[in-house]
C-alpha positions in Angstrom: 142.4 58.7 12.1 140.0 59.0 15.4 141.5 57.9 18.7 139.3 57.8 21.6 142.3 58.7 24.5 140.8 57.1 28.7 142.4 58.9 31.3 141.5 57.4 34.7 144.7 56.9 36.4 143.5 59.0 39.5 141.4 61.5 40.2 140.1 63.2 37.4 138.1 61.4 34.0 139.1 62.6 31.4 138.4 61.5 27.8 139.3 63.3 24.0 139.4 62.4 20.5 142.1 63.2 18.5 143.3 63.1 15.0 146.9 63.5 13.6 145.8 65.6 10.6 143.1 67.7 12.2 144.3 68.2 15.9 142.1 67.9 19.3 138.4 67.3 18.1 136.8 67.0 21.7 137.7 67.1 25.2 136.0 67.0 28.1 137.2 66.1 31.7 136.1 65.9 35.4 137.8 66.6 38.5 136.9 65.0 42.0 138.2 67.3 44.0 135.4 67.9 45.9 134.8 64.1 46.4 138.2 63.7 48.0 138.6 67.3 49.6 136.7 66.3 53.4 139.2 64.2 53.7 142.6 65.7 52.5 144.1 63.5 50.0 142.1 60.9 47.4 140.5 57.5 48.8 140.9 55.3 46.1 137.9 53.1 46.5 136.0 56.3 45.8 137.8 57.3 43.1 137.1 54.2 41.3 133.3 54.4 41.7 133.5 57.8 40.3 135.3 56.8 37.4 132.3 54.6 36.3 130.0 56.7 37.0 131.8 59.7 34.9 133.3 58.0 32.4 130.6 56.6 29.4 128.7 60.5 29.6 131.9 61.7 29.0 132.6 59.6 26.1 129.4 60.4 24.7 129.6 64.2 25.0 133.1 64.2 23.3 132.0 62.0 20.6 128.7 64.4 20.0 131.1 67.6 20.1 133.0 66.1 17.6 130.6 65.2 15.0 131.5 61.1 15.6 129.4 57.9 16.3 131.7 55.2 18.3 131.8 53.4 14.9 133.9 56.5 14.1 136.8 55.3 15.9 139.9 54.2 14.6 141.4 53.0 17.5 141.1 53.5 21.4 143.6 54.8 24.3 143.8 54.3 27.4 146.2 55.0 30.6 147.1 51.7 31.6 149.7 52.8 34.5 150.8 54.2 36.7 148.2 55.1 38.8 145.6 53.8 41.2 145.2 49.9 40.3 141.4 50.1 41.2 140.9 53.7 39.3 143.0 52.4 36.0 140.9 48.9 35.7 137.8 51.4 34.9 139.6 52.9 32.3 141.4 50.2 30.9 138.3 47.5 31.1 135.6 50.5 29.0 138.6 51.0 26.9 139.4 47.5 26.0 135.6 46.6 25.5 135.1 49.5 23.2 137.8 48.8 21.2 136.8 44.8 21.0 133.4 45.7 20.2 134.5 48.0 17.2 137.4 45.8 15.9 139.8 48.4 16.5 143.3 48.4 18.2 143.3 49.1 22.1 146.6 50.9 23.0 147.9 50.9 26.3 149.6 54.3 27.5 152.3 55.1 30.0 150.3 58.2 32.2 154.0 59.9 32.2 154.9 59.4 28.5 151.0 61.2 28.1 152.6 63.8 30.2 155.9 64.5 28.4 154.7 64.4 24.9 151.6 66.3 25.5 154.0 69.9 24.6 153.8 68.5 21.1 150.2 69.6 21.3 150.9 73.3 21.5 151.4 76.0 19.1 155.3 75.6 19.7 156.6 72.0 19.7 160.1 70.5 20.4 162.4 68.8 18.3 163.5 65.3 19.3 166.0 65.0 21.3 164.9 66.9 24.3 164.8 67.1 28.1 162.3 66.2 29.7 160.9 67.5 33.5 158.2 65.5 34.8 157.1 67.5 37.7 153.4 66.7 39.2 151.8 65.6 42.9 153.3 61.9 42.3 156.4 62.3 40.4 159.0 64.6 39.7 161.9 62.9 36.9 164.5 64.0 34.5 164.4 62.3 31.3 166.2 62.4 28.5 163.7 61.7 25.7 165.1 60.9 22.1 162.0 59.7 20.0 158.4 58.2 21.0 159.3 55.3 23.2 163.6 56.5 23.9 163.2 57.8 27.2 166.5 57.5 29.8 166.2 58.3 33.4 168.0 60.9 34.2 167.0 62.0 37.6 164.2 61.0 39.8 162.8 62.6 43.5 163.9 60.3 46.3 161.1 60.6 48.2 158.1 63.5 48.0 157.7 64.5 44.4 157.2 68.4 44.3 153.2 68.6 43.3 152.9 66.1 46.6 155.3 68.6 49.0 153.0 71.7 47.1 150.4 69.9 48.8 151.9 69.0 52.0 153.1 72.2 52.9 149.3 73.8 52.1 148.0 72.1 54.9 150.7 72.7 57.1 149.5 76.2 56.3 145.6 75.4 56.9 145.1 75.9 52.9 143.3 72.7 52.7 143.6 69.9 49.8 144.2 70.3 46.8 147.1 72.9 48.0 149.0 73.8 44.9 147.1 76.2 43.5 146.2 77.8 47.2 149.8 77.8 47.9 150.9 79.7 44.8 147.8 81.7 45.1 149.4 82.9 48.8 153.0 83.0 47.7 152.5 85.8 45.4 151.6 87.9 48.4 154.7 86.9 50.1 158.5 87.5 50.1 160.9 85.1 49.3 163.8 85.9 51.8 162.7 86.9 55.0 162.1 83.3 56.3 165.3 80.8 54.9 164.2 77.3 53.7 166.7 74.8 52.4 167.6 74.0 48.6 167.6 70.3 48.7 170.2 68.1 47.1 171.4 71.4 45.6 175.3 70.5 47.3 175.3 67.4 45.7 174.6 68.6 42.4 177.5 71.4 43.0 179.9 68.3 43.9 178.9 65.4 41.3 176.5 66.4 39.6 173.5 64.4 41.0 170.1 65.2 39.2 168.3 63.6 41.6 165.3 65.4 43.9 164.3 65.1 47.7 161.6 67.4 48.7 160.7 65.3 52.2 163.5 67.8 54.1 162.1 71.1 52.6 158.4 70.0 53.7 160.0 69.5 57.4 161.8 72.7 57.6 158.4 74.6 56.4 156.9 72.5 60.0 159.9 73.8 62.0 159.2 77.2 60.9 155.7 77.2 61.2 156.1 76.5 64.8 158.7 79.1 65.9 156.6 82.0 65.9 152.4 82.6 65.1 151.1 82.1 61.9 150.0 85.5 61.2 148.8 86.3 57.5 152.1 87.8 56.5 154.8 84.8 58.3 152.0 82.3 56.5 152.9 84.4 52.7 156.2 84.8 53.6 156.9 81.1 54.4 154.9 79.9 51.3 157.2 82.4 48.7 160.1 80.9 50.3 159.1 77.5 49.8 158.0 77.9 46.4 160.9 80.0 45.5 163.2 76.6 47.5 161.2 74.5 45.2 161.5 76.4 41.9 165.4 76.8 42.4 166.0 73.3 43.1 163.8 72.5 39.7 165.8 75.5 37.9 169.4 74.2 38.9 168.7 70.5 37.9 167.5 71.2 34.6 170.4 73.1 33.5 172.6 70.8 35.2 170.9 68.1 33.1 170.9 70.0 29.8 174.5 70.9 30.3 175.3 67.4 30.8 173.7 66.2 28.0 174.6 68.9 25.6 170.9 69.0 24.7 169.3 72.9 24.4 165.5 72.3 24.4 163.9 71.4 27.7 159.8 70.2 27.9 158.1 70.9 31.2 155.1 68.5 31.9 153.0 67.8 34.6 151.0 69.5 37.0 153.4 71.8 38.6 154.4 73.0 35.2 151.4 75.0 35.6 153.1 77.1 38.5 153.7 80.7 37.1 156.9 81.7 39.0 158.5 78.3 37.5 157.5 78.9 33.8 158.8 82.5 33.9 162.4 81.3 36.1 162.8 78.4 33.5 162.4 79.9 30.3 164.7 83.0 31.1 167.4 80.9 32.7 167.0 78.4 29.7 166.5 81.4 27.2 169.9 82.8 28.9 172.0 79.3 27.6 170.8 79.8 24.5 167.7 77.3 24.5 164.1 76.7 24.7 160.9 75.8 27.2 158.2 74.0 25.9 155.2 73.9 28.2 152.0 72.1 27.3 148.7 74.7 27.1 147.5 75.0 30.8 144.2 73.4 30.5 147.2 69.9 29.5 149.2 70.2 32.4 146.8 68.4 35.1 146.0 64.8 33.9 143.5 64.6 31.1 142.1 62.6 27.8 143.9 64.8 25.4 147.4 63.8 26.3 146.5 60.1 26.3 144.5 60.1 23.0 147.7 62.0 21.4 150.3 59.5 22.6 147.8 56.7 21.1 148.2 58.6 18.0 151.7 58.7 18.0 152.2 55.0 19.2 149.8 53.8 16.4 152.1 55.6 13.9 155.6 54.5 15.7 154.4 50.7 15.6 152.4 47.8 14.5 148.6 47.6 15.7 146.3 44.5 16.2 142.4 44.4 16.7 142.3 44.3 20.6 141.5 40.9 22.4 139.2 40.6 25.7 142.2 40.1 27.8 144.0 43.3 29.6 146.1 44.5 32.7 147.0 47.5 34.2 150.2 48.8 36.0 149.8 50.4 38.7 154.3 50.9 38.9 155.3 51.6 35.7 159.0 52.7 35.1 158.6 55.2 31.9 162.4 54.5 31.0 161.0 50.9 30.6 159.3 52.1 27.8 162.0 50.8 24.6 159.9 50.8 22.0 156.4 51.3 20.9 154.2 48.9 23.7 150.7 48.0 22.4 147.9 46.3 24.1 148.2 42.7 24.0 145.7 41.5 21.3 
């Protein structure tokens, strides 16, 4: 079975073909980051354009790396929220076409469940049921995830999501956009400890056991400091260990707290800021320490990408019933992924 997976939710294209018995066939993706960097953060408008203009070359390189013609296709996959309303329409109206003109089913993903099912792609792969940590720029959840489609909100940020403070705190430190990577880049030559940053909602969790996040406070205190002295190389590493080091133990805490809650021992960690180094190795020993297990997703499937959406199209398509696509479609740019009950195909 060949599904075409349409990831266009923000600002990278990416496309894949997968299949259950054989794996990932083809992959290819595109960043923007050097569309959106002049001007610190992604303009969606542009983004959109982009999309179009990336997005059928793409499909056609995957397809010739694989060995497939479009007639190939079993079914298509695409992200159909949440994202960027203008950004998801490209994916979702190509996708949708395709799949009408080939008289195969059109399967409309949730970007997040891409995200937390995407570890089931690696080498080691959970067993259902697990927690899961969402943690990229635009959301950072705790989920409890029982099957394809069971997914219970566990905790959820309250304001900035962690990937979005990463970036936040980079250019408070002139690193420039996108400042996730820079940051981490810097932190290694810093010290956590000689500058003292807040952990956020870390009392609360010690008094009732919140799982929730806030990262807003942390991204203010990184200002304060910033301004109470000159930013000279080493105050600039030293402030962005601490943060990350803030960040990482906030992320730490919560997940045990959530798998002690729930009794669960394997924990999944999707999303861009899984990719962070200094959270994989605090996680897996802290986790390893209880008695359970980290499941990470390869690091070329922990930014957005077509693999992740292809895969959960494979895994809806088994879970439910299909139907040849229709010409109508919608997108969702708010999505709640614990709204996700059961399997949720296209509408035919």
């Amino acid at each position: 079975m060949n599904v075409l997976g349409i990831e266009t939710s923000c600002d990278e294209t990416g496309v894949a073909l997968y299949d259950p018995a054989r794996g990932l066939l083809a992959e290819r993706l595109y960043s923007q980051v050097r569309l959106h960097a002049d001007y610190g953060g992604v303009v969606p408008e542009l983004a959109s354009r982009d999309h179009i203009r990336r997005l059928l070359p793409l499909t056609r390189e995957a397809c010739t790396e694989a060995g497939l013609a479009l007639r190939d296709l079993d079914a298509v996959a695409y992200t159909e929220g949440p994202g960027l309303a203008g950004a998801l329409l490209v994916g979702a109206s190509i996708g949708r076409a395709l799949a009408y003109a080939l008289g195969v089913p059109a399967i409309g993903i949730h970007h997040l469940e891409g995200h937390l099912l995407s570890p089931l792609l690696g080498e080691s792969r959970p067993q259902f049921p697990f927690i899961a940590l969402l943690v990229s720029g635009g959301h950072t959840q705790l989920m409890r995830v029982g099957a394809v489609g069971d997914y219970e909100l566990l905790g959820d940020t309250l304001d900035d999501a962690a990937g979005e403070a990463f970036d936040k705190t980079a250019q408070l430190l002139g690193l420039g956009y996108p400042g996730g990577p820079a940051l981490a880049a810097l932190a290694e030559q810093g010290t956590p400890g000689r500058l003292s940053l807040p952990r956020p909602m870390l009392a609360q969790l010690e008094k009732t056991g919140d799982l929730d996040f806030s990262f807003s406070g942390l991204k203010t205190a990184v200002l304060t400091l910033s301004r109470q002295a000159p930013l000279d190389a080493q105050r600039r590493a030293d402030l962005a260990a601490e943060f990350e080091a803030a960040v990482v133990e906030v992320l730490t805490a919560k997940c045990l707290a959530a798998l002690g809650q729930t009794g669960l021992s394997q924990l999944v960690v999707a999303g861009g800021v899984g990719a962070n180094r200094r959270l994989r190795a605090t996680l897996t020993a802290a986790v390893a320490k209880r008695g359970g297990e980290v499941f990470f997703p390869p690091p070329a499937l922990c930014t957005d990408n077509g693999a992740m959406i292809a895969h959960a199209g494979a895994l809806r398509l088994a879970a439910g019933t299909t139907a040849p696509s229709g010409l109508g479609f919608g997108v969702r740019p708010r999505w709640a992924l614990d709204a996700l009950s059961r399997p949720v195909l296209a509408d035919a």
